[in-house]
GUVO-962205 format. One record per residue (C-alpha): x, y, z negated. Coordinates in steps of 0.1 Angstrom, whole numbers, plus 5000, padded with zeros to 4 digits. Example, Ala and Ser with C-alpha at 12.3 -4.5 7.8 and 13.67 -1.06 7.14 Angstrom:
   px   py   pz
 5123 4955 4922
 5137 4989 4929
***
This chain:
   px   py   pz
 3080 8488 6748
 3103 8495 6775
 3119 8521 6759
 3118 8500 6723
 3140 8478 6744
 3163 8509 6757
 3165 8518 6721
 3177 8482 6712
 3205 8482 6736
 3214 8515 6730
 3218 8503 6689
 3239 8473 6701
 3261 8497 6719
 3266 8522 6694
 3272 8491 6665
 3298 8474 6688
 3313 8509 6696
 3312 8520 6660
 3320 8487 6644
 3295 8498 6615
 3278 8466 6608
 3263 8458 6574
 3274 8423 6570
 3306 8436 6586
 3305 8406 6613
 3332 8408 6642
 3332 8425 6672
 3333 8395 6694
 3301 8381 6677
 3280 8412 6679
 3289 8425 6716
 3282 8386 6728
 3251 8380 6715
 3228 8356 6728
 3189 8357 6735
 3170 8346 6710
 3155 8318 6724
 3193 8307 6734
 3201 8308 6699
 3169 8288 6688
 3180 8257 6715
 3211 8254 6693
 3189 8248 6663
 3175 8209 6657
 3139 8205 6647
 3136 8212 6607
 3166 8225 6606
 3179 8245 6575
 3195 8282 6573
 3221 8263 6551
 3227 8236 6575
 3237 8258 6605
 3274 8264 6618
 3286 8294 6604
 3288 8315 6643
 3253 8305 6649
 3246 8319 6613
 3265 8352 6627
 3249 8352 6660
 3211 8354 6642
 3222 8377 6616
 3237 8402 6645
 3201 8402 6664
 3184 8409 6631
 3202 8438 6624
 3202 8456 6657
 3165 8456 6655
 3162 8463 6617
 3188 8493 6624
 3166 8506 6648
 3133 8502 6628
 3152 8516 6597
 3163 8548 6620
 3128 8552 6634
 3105 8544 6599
 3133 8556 6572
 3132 8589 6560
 3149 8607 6587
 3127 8589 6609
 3099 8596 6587
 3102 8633 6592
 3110 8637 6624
 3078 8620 6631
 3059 8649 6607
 3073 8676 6621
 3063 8666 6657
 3031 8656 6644
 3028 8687 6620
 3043 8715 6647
 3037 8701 6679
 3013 8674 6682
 2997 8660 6717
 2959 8662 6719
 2962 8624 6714
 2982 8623 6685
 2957 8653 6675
 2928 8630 6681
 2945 8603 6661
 2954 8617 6633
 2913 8625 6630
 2908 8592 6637
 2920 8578 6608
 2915 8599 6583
 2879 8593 6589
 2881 8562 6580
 2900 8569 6551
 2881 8600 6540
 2851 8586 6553
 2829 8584 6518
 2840 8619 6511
 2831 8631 6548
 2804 8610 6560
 2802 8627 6592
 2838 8623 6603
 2871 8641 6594
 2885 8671 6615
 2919 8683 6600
 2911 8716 6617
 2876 8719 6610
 2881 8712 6571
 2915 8716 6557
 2925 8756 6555
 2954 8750 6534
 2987 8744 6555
 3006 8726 6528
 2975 8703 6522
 2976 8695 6558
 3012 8687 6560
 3009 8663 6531
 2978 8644 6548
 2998 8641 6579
 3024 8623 6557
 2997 8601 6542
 2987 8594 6583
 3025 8581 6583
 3018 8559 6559
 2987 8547 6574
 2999 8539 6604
 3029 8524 6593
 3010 8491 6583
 3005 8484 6620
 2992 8444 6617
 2963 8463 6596
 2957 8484 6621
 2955 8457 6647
 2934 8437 6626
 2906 8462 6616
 2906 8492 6638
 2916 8482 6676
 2906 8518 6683
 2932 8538 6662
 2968 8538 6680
 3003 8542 6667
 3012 8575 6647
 3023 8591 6681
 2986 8585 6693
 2995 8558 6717
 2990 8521 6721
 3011 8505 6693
 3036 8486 6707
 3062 8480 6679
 3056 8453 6653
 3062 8459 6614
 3091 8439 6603
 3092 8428 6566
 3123 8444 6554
 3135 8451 6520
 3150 8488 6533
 3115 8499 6553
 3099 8491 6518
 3120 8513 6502
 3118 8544 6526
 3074 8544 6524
 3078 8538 6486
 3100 8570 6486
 3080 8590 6513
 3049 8586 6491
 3067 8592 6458
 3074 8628 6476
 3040 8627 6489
 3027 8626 6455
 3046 8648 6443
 3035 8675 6469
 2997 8668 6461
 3006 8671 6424
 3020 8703 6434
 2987 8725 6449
 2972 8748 6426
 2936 8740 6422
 2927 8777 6424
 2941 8773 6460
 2919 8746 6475
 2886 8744 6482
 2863 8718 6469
 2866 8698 6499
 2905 8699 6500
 2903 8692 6464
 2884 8662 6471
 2908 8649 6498
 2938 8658 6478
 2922 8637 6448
 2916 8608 6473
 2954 8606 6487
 2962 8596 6454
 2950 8562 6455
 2969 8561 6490
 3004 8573 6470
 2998 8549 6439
 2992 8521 6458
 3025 8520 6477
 3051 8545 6454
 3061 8515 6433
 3082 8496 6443
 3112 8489 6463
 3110 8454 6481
 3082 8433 6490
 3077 8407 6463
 3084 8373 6469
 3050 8356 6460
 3031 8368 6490
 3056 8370 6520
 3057 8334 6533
 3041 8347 6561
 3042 8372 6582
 3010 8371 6597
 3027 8379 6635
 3010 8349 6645
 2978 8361 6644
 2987 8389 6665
 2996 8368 6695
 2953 8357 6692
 2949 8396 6710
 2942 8405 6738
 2978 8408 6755
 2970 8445 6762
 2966 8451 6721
 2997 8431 6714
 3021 8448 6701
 3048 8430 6716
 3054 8425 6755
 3066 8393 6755
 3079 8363 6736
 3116 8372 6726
 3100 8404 6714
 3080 8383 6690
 3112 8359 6679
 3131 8385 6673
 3109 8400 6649
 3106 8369 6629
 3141 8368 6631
 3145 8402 6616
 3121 8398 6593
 3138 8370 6578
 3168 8386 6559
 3143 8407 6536
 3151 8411 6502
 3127 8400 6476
 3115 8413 6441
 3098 8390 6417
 3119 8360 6421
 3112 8330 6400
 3105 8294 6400
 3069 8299 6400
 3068 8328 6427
 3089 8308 6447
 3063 8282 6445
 3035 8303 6459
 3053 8316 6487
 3047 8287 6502
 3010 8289 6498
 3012 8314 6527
 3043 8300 6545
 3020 8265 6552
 2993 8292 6567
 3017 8303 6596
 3040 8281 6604
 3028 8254 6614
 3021 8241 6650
 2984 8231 6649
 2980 8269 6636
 3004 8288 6665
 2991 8263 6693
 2954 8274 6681
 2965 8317 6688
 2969 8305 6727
 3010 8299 6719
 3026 8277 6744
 3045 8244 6728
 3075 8260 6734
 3064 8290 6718
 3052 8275 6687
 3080 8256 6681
 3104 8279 6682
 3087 8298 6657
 3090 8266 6637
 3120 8265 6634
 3125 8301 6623
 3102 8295 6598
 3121 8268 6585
 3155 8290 6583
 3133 8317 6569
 3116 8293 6538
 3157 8278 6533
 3172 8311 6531
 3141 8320 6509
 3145 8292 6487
 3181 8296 6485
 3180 8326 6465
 3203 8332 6432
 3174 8333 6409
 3155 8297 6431
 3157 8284 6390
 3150 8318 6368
 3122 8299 6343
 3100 8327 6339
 3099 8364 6346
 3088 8386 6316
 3078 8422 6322
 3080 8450 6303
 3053 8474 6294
 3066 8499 6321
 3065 8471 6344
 3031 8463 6336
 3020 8497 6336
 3035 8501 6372
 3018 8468 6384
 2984 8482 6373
 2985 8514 6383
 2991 8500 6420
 2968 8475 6418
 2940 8498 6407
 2950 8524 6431
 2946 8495 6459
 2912 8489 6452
 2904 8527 6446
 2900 8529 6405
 2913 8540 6374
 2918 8575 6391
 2924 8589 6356
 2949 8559 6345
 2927 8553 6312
 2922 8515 6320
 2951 8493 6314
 2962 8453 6320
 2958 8447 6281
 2924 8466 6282
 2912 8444 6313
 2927 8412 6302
 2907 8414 6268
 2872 8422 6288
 2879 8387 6311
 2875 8370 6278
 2843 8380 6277
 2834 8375 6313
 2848 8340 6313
 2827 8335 6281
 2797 8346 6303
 2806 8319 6329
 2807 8289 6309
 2779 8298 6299
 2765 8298 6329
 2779 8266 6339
 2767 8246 6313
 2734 8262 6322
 2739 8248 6358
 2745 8212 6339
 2710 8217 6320
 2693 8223 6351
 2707 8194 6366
 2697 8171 6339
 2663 8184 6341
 2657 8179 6378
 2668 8145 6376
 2651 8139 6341
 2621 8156 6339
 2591 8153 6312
 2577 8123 6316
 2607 8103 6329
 2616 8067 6325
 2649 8070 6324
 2653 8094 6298
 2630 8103 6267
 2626 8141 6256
 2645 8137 6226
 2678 8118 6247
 2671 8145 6270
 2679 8171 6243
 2711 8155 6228
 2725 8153 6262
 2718 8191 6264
 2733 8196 6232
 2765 8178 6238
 2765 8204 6272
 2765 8233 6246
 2798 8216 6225
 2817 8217 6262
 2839 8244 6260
 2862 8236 6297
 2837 8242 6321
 2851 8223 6348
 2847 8195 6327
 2806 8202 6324
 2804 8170 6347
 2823 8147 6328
 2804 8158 6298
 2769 8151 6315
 2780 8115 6324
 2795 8107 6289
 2766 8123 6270
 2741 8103 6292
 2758 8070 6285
 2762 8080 6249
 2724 8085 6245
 2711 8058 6266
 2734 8033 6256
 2740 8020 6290
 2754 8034 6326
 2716 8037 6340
 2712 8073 6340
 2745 8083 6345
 2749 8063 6371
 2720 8086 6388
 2741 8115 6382
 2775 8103 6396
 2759 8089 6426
 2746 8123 6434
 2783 8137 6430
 2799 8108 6454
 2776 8114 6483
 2783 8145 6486
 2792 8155 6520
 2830 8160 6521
 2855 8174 6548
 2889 8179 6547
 2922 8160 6534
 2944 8134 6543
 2954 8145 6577
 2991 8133 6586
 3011 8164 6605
 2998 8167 6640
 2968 8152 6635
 2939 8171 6654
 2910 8180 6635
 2887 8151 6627
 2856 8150 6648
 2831 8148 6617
 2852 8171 6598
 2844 8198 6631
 2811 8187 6631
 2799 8195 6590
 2818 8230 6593
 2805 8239 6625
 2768 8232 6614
 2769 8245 6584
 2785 8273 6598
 2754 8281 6620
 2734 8276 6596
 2748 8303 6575
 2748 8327 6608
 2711 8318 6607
 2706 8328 6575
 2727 8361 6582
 2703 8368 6613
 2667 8360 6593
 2678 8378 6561
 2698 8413 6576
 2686 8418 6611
 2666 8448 6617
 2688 8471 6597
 2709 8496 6611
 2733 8474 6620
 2730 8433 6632
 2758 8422 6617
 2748 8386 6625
 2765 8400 6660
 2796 8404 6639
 2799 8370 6630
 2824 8347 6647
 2804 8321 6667
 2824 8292 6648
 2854 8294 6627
 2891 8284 6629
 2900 8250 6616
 2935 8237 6611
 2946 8208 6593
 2974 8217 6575
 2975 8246 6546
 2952 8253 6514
 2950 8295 6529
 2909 8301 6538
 2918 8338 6555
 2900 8362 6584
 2923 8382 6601
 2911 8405 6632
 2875 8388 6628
 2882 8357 6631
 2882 8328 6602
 2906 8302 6594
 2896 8273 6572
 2922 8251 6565
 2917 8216 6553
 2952 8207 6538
 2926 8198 6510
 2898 8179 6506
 2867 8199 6501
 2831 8194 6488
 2811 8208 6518
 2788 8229 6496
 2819 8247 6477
 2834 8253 6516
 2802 8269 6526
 2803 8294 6496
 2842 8300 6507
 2827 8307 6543
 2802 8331 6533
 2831 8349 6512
 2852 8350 6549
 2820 8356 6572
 2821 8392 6543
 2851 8397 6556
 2847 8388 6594
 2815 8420 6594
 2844 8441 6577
 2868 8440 6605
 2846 8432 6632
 2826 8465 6625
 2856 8488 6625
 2844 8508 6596
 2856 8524 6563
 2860 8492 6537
 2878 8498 6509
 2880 8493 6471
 2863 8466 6458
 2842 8464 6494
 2869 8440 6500
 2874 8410 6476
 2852 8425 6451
 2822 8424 6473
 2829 8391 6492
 2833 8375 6458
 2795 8386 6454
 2782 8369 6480
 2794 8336 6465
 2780 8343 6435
 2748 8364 6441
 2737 8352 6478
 2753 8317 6481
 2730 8299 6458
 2700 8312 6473
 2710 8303 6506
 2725 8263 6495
 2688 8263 6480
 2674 8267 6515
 2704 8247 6536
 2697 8215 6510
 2663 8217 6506
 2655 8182 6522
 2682 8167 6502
 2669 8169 6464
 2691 8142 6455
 2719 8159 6458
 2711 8197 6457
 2716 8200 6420
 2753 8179 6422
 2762 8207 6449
 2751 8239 6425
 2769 8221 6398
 2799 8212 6416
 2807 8246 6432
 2804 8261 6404
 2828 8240 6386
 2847 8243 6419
 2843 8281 6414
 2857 8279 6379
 2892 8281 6397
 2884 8322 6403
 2881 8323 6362
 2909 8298 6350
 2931 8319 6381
 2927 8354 6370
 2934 8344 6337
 2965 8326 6339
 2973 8356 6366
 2968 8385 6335
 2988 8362 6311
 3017 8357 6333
 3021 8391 6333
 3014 8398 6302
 3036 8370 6284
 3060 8383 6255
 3086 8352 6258
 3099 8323 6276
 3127 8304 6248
 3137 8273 6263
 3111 8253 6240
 3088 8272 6260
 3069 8258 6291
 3084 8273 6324
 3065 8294 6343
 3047 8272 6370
 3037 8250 6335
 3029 8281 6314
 3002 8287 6341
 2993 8252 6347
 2985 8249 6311
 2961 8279 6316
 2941 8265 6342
 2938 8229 6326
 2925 8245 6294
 2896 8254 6316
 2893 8215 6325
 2913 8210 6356
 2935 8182 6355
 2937 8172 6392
 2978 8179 6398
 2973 8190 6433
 2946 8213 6419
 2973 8226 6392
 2995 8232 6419
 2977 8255 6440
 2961 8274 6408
 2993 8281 6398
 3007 8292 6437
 2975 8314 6432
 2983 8333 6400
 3022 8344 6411
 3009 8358 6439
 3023 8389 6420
 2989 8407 6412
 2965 8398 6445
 2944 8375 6427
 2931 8401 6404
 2912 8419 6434
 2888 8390 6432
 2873 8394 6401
 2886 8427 6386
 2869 8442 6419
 2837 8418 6414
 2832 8437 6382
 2832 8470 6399
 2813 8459 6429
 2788 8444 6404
 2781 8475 6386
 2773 8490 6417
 2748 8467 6432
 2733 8467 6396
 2724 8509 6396
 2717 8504 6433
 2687 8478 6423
 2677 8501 6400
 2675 8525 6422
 2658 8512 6450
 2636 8488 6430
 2629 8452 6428
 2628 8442 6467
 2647 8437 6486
 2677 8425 6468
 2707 8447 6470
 2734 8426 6478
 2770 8433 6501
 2753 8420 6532
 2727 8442 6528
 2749 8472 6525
 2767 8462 6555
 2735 8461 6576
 2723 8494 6567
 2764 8511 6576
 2771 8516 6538
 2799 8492 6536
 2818 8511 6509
 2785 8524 6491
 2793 8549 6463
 2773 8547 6426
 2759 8582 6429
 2724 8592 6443
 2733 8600 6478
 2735 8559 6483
 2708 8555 6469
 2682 8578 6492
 2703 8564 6518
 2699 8531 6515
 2659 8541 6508
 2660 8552 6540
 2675 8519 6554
 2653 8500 6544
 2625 8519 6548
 2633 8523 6588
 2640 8486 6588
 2623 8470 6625
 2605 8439 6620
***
């Protein structure tokens, strides 16, 4: 970092020498410049970008650029190949030993046993162009951080630079993999083995993902998840000390954006309450002091944010092309459609279905519900009442209304409040944590006490049900999680979980969230290859195919109100349906005339067709779905992590059940649908140790 901080003084020289400054700001300004934490003593608590005078304005704007000029010299394109040439014609043995490194992990379910760009790729055009999808790879270095502690910057050292979000940095990658592509696209077949076919076929997904597009969008950039990095070990920060860590929130705050609209707008605060707040920063080990200086730049960040020409643009509708380029990255990100065959339309009409398939399965939920309360022979409700009640289940098309529908068709065929009352006592005592916390306010004894207990329980459950395999992930498992009191964001970054209890929650619903995050705690705790649908796909799963099973076990004493919790997570869970569809439709909307609902209503309006009419629930649905397309992941790569687990059953039989845990525990985290995984995972289970 030392020299990082030569190199910085060095660009202030040569700006103030050359006068080249982008915003063209004076001389005086720029070869004066104060510290950043100098600057930030001038700024009053909640302070706007808007309300500042216009010199201090100048004096922030000057540091930001002499760090974003040198990050644009060292990751643009002349950077960019500068680094590949080194890397390419003279590498060190640790940047040699990197470079394997990674590409193990990202060729790892094409080369099981590790990847050795010596050892397996003949071709020296095929090597250059993985060496610029390495660039790539190590670009993202919070990722990096956050999953693999053991891989090191592309020079094969200790990262010690952060990634600022810039608009310009974008750009450059975008470009560099454009030409990447390009390269791939460019080996004859007849020239490659089938092993270099293989890995040239796989670097595709790496290209698509990130050739797109040419600033970050909008929607999900309110934070910048540095905060989380300050949680390391100082040795693995990538930062030396504080100012280091200011100034790159500074810089990063004069990105440009893509996908600006009221409704984006909207949901990029959905990320910017995750970071900067001060329960949050104080909870990473920050100082006060610290914590509330990145306060405050958060605050000039979300006002300059907000203060953007098109802050009031009603809706944003894309065109075919632009759909076309949103799906092909978003596929490529979760390792699919390799062919480009599938499209938005096409997946957007198949949802129909699926969410036809859950209503279903909620109003099933409801029937059970009314049976275990009402079973033959009760007092309270004869067999035939019993059936209309069912019935008028059946006739409720919004399934987060299923409840509602119970209590009105109970009254309707009992003729009084008796039986319903059952029911909606059941709902009311559930356990709940969460809400109504005033800023500042520390996290609520009881609140800490129902998460942390039903935490361990879960880790229980982990231990009984996976140990023995080849790995324990039940080790991997954070012994309690994160809990902050401001936010709606339930995230795992570098292993460890945040729940945030901005809102209420029924403790049930949290614990299926927590067994979705614990997925993804084992995925970066473990260092290995995740990828595809492994990610959201498979943690999605768990809530769906392992939760209930293990809310069976957790409420077993508590019959009374065992069936109110199935019911209400699932109608809690009806928010991934009523999400992904307003998500698809946003982007697949043909108008917006001014007798048109605006965006954030258009969506809205999706999600209360599914029975939602909570406003602060309407809110954060529709912060969910313009998050440009990262909702999708959930239950687009649920389908395809699905299918999998389905021809893995089959495969290994009826027991034990094949679930994302289990593939976890037996090291096939991103398990392929061929036979291989199968006799592997055989093997797994046959070798399991009692």
């Amino acid at each position: 970092m030392k020299m990082c901080l030569a190199l910085f003084a060095s660009a202030l020289s040569v700006i103030v020498e050359s006068g080249a400054y982008a915003d063209d700001l004076p001389r005086a300004v720029v070869s004066n410049l104060a510290a950043i934490e100098q600057l930030l003593a001038q700024v009053p608590d909640g302070a706007n970008w808007q309300s500042l005078r216009p010199d201090l304005q100048a004096s922030f704007r000057g540091r930001a650029l002499l760090l974003l000029d040198q990050d644009r010299q060292s990751w643009g394109l002349t950077g960019l190949q500068q680094k590949l040439e080194k890397l390419f014609n003279d590498p060190t043995p640790a940047m040699t030993e990197n470079v394997d490194r990674i590409l193990s992990v990202t060729f790892a379910p094409e080369l099981p046993g590790g990847f050795k760009m010596a050892r397996d790729v003949s071709s020296a055009e095929l090597k250059r162009l993985l060496i610029r999808i390495y660039l790539a790879i190590t670009d993202d270095r919070g990722y990096i951080l956050y999953n693999h502690p053991d891989f090191m910057g592309w020079d094969g050292m200790p990262i010690k630079e952060l990634q600022l979000l810039d608009h310009e940095h974008v750009r450059a990658i975008a470009t560099w993999l454009r030409l990447t592509e390009d390269g791939l696209r460019g080996l004859p077949d007849d020239k490659l083995s089938a092993l270099e076919r293989a890995l040239r076929d796989k670097s595709y997904f790496t290209t698509r993902a990130g050739k797109n597009f040419d600033r970050p969008a909008v929607g999900i950039n309110g934070s910048m998840n540095f905060s989380n990095l300050y949680a390391l070990d100082p040795q693995k920060r990538p930062f030396t000390n504080d100012t280091e860590l200011l100034d790159a929130y500074n810089a990063s705050m004069f990105s440009e954006f893509r996908e600006v609209n009221m409704g984006t707008l909207d949901a990029f605060m959905y990320d910017y309450e995750s970071e900067f707040n001060q329960p949050l920063l104080a909870s990473q080990g920050m100082a006060e002091t610290l914590a509330g200086n990145i306060v405050k730049l958060g605050n000039l960040f979300r006002s300059r944010v907000h203060a953007l020409p098109e802050k009031s643009l009603r809706c944003m509708i894309f065109s075919p092309v632009e759909q076309d380029v949103h799906w092909d990255a978003f596929t490529a990100s979760l390792i699919s459609n390799a062919d480009g065959s599938d499209s938005m339309r096409g997946y957007a009409d198949r949802f129909q279905a699926t969410a036809a398939q859950r209503l279903m399965a909620t109003q099933s939920l409801g029937r059970s519900m009314l049976e275990r309360f009402f079973p033959d022979g009760s007092a309270e409700l004869t067999a035939e009442q019993r059936k209309r009640v069912g019935d008028k289940l059946l006739q409720e098309r919004r399934p987060a209304k299923i409840k509602d529908a119970l209590l009105a068709a109970l009254d309707e065929a009992t003729g009084n409040a008796s039986a319903s009352r059952k029911v909606s006592d059941a709902f009311d005592q559930q356990p709940r944590v969460g809400g109504n916390y005033s800023d500042g306010q520390a996290v609520r004894e009881d609140d800490k006490k129902q998460i942390v207990d039903m935490w361990s329980k879960i880790r229980a459950f982990i231990k009984r049900e996976y140990s023995g395999y080849r790995v324990d992930i039940s080790t991997l498992v954070p012994a309690e999680p994160i809990i902050v009191t401001k936010g709606q964001n339930q995230y795992t970054l570098g292993g460890q979980v945040t729940l945030s209890l901005g809102t209420g929650w029924n403790l049930a619903s949290l614990s299926s969230t927590m067994m979705h995050e614990i997925k993804h705690a084992i995925d970066q705790n473990s260092h290995t290859a995740v990828e595809g649908a492994a990610w959201e796909g498979a943690a999605t799963s768990i809530e769906r195919q392992v939760w209930p099973i293990f809310i069976e076990e957790a409420m077993a004493g508590q019959g009374a109100l065992l069936p109110a919790a199935r019911l209400k997570t699932e109608i809690d869970n009806v928010r991934f349906t009523a999400t992904t569809d307003a998500t698809l439709k946003i982007f697949l909307r043909e108008s917006c005339r001014d007798d048109e609902p605006d965006t954030i209503a258009y969506a809205e309006g999706i999600v209360r067709d599914y029975g939602y009419d909570d406003e602060e629930i309407l809110r954060l649905r529709s912060r969910r779905a313009h998050r440009s397309w990262q909702y999708l992941e959930y239950d687009y790569g649920l389908a395809m992590y699905t299918d999998l687990l389905g021809f893995l059953q089959q495969g290994v039989g009826a027991q034990p059940r094949v679930d994302a845990y289990l593939l976890q525990a037996c090291g096939l985290p991103s398990a392929k649908k061929e036979q291989a995984t199968v006799d592997q995972l055989k093997a797994c289970i046959r070798d399991r140790k009692n």
